[in-house]
ZAMARGU-4260 file (C-alpha; in steps of 0.2 Angstrom, whole numbers, plus 5000, padded with zeros to 4 digits):
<rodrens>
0) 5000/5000/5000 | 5007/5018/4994 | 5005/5032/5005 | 5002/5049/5001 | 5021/5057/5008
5) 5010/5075/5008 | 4999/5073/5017 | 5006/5060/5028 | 5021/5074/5032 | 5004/5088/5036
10) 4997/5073/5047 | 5014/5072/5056 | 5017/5088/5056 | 4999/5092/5065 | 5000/5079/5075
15) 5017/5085/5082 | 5011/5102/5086 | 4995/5093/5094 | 5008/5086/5106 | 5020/5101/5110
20) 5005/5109/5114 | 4997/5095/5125 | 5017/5095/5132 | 5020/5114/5134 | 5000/5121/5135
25) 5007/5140/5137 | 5024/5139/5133 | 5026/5156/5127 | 5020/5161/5145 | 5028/5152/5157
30) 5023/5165/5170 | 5006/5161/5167 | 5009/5142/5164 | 5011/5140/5183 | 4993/5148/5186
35) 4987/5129/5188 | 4986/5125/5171 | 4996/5109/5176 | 4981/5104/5187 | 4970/5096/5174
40) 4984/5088/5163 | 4976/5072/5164 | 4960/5079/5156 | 4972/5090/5142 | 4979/5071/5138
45) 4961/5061/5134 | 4955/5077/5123 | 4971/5078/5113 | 4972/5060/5111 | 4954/5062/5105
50) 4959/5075/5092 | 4975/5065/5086 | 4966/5050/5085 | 4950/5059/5075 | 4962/5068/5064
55) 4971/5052/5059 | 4952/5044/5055 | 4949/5059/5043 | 4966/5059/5036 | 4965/5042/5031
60) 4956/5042/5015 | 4968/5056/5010 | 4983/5042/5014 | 4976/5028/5004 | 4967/5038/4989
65) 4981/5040/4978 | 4985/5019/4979 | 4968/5017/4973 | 4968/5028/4961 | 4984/5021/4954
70) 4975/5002/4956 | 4962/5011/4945 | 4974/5016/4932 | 4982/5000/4932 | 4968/4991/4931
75) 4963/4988/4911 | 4946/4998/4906 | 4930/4988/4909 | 4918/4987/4896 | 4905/5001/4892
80) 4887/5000/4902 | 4872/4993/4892 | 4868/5012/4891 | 4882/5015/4879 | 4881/5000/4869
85) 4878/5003/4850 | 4861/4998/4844 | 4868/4980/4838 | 4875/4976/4854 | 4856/4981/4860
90) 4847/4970/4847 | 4859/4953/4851 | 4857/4956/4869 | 4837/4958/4867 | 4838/4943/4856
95) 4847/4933/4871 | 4834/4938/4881 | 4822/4934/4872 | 4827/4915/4868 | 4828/4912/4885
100) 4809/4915/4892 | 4805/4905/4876 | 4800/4889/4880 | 4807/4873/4869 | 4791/4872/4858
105) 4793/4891/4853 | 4810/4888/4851 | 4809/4870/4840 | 4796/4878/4828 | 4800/4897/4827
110) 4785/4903/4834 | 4784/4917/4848 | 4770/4916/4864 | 4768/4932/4863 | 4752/4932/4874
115) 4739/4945/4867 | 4733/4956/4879 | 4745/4947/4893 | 4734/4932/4895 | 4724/4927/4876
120) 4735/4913/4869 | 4747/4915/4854 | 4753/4901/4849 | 4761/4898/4832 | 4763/4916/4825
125) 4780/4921/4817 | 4784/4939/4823 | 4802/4942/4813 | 4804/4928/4799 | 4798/4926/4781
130) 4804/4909/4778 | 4807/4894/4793 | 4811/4876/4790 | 4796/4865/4790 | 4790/4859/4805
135) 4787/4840/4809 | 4770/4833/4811 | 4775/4829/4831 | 4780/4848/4832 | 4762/4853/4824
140) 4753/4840/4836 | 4762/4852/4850 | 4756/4869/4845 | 4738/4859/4842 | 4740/4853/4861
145) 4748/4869/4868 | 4733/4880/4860 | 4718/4866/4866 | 4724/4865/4884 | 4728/4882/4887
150) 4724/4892/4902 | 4715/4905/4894 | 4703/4890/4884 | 4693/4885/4900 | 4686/4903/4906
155) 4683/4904/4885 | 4674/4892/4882 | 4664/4893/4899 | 4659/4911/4892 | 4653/4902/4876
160) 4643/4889/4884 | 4635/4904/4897 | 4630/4911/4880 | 4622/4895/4873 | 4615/4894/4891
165) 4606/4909/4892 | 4598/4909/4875 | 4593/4889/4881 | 4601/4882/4864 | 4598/4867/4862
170) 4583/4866/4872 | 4581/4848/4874 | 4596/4851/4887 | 4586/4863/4898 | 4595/4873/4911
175) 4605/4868/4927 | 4622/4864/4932 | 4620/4848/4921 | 4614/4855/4906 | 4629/4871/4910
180) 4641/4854/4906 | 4634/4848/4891 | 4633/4864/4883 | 4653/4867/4890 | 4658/4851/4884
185) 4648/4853/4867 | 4660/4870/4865 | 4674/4863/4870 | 4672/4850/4860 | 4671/4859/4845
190) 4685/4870/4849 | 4698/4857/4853 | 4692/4846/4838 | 4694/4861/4823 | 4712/4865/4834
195) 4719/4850/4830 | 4711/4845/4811 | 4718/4863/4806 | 4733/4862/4816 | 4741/4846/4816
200) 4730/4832/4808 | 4726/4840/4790 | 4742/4848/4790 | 4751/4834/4793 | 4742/4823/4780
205) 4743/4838/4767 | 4763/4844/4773 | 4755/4862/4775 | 4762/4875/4787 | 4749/4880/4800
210) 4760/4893/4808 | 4755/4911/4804 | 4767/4923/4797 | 4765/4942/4802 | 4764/4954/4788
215) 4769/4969/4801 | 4773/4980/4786 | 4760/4992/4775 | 4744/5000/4778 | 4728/4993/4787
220) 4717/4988/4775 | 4732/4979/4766 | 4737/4969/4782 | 4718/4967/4788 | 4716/4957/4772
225) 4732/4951/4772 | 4724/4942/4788 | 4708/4936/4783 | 4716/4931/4767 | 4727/4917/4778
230) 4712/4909/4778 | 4710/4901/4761 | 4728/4903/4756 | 4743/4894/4764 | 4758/4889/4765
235) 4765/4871/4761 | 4780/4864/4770 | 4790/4867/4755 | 4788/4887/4755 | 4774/4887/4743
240) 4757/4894/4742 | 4740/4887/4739 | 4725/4884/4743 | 4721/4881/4762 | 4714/4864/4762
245) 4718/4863/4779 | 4707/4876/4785 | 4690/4874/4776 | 4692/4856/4774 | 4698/4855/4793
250) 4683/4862/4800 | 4669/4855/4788 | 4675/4838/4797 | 4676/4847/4814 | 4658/4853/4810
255) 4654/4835/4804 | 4659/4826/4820 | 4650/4835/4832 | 4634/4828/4826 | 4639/4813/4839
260) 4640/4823/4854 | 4627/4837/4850 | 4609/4835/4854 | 4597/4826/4842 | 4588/4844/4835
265) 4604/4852/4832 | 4611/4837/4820 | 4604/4847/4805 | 4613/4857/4793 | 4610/4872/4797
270) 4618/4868/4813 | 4630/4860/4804 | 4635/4875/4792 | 4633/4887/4806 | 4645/4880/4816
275) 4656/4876/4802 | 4657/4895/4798 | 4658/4899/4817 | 4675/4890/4818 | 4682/4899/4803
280) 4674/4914/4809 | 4687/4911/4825 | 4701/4906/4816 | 4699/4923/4806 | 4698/4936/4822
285) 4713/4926/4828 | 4722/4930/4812 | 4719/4947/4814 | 4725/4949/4832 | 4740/4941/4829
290) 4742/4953/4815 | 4739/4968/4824 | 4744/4964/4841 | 4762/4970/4840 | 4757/4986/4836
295) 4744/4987/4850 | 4759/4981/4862 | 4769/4997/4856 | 4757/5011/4856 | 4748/5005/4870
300) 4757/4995/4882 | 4774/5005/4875 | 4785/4986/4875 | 4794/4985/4856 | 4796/4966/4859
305) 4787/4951/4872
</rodrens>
């Protein structure tokens, strides 16, 4: 440890006089010095004791500051904070950040959960790609399973079946806790079931890509149709785009199923055809959210990224 020899000659130097004087209280006055100033001697000791031993305390940092700072000169410089990082650095650190809250399924197929609104699913959607390698027909399975079983699903589909509830559809079920069930599992039914033939089952048979691909770029009208447009055009596992098989054909089956579990009156159809475009219907306001959702995200909720 280096000492600072300037101020350590000062702390001396004081530290001396502090004595002599403690010593030779009146020294210049010996006359006077014999007046009983000798009589509390003791009492001069403690206090300039005291103010050597303070001095030395407040000193000190003056005795070991120029050691540090040499350390600090020695020492090679330490990278910039995140506050001066170039907008690169920025980006490859937000990107970091963001691959570790992804969860492996988001991960394996490209996709980003960027919840809608904090808590309305988002599964599948492409925020920052144009092209990704296809994805397996386990992996589309997954983002079929993820989207049927997610929290948000339940209090969903308890809200549709209090609809169905309150206008007594069908009314062969009547009303009651039991009849509440039928109708809830009727619409989870139908939800689940149209997931995973759009999802994963047609998809996989037909090698189409059910992920949605944000446009993110142009005007309203031009992304709103863009949207709505996803559901009759898709994408095949190749890169290529046609018709969306998946999606109409998908939900005619969905639609088609239900006949086993619904109740005799509705297994018309009517019913059929209403339910069919209820489930495109669905699929189409969820397009347009995932579309749009960034920018409600930015301008409302001021986050540029999940």
């Amino acid at each position: 440890m280096r000492w600072n020899r300037k101020a350590g000659s000062v702390a001396l130097t004081i530290c001396s006089a502090l004595e002599t004087t403690r010593r030779y209280p009146l020294g210049f006055y010996p006359q006077i010095a014999t007046m009983g100033v000798h009589s509390n001697s003791r009492m001069n000791d403690r206090r300039y004791r005291l103010i050597q031993t303070l001095l030395l305390i407040l000193i000190a940092p003056l005795l070991l500051a120029p050691s540090t700072r040499a350390q600090q000169q020695q020492q090679p410089p330490s990278s910039p904070p995140s506050a001066q990082q170039t907008p690169k650095t920025q980006a490859a650190t937000a990107d970091q950040e963001k691959k570790k809250k992804q969860s492996d399924l988001e991960k394996e197929t490209g996709t980003v959960n960027d919840r809608i609104f904090e808590v309305m699913p988002n599964y599948g959607t492409v925020e920052s790609a144009l092209e990704l390698p296809p994805i397996s027909s386990g992996q589309k399975f997954r983002l079929a399973t993820a989207g049927v079983t997610d929290y948000f699903t339940y209090p969903f589909i308890g809200f549709l079946a209090a609809l169905d509830q309150a206008n007594d559809s069908p009314k062969s079920w009547g009303q009651g806790w039991g009849a509440y069930g039928k109708r809830y599992g009727a619409s989870y039914a139908d939800n689940g079931i149209g997931t995973y033939m759009t999802t994963a089952i047609f998809p996989s048979l037909l090698h189409e890509d059910p992920r949605y691909y944000q446009m993110k770029k142009g005007g309203f009208s031009h992304r709103a149709y863009y949207s709505l447009n996803r559901l009759f055009v898709a994408r095949t596992d190749s890169g290529h785009s046609r018709f969306n098989y998946s999606e109409i054909i998908g939900n005619a089956t969905a639609a088609g199923i239900s006949n086993i579990y619904h109740a005799p009156e509705d297994r018309t159809l009517s019913r059929n055809l209403g339910t069919w475009g209820m489930l495109i219907m669905w699929d189409g306001v969820s397009n347009e959210m995932k579309e749009f959702w960034p920018d409600i995200r930015r301008k409302v909720f001021h986050k540029t990224s999940p």
